[in-house]
C-alpha positions in Angstrom: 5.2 72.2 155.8 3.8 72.4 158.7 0.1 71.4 159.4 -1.2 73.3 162.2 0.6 75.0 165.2 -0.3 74.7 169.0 -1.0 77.5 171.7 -1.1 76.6 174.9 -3.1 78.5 177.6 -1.8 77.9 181.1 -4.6 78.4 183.3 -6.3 77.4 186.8 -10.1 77.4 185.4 -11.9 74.9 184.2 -12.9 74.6 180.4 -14.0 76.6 177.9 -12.6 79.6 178.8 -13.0 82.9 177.4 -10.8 85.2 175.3 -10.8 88.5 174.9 -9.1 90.8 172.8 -6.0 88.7 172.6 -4.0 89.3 169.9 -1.4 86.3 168.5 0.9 86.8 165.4 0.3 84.0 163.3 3.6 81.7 163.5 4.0 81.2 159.5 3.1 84.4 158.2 3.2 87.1 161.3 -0.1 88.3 160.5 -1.8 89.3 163.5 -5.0 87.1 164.7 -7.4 88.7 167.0 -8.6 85.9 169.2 -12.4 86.9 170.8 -14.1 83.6 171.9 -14.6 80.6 174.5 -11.8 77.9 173.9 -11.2 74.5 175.1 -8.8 71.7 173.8 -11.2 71.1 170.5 -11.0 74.9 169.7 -8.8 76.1 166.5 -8.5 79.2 164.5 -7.7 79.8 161.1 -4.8 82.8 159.8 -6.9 85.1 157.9 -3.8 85.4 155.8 -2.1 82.2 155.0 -4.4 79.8 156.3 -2.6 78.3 159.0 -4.8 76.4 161.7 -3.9 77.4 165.3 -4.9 74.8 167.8 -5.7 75.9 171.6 -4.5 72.9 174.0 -5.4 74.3 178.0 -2.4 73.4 180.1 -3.5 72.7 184.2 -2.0 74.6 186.5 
């Protein structure tokens, strides 16, 4: 099983950045996570569903 997934954020600022009102369907289950909060590379949200960890990794551009 798998432990936790990645999203990447391609971006030009600098970290944390802010999210608003994104919504991301959970990659195990589909249920649909509303993500509403400053993220860097430590941040990580639980599936309100199944569990599942998301991880945030911010990608350089």
């Amino acid at each position: 099983m798998i432990k936790y997934s990645i999203l990447e954020i391609p971006t030009v600022l600098n970290p944390p950045i802010k999210l608003l009102d994104i919504i991301y369907n959970c990659p195990v289950c589909d249920y649909e996570i509303e993500i509403d909060m400053d993220v860097d590379d430590n941040s990580s949200i639980k599936c309100d569903c199944c569990d599942h960890i998301i991880k945030f990794r911010i990608k350089k551009i």
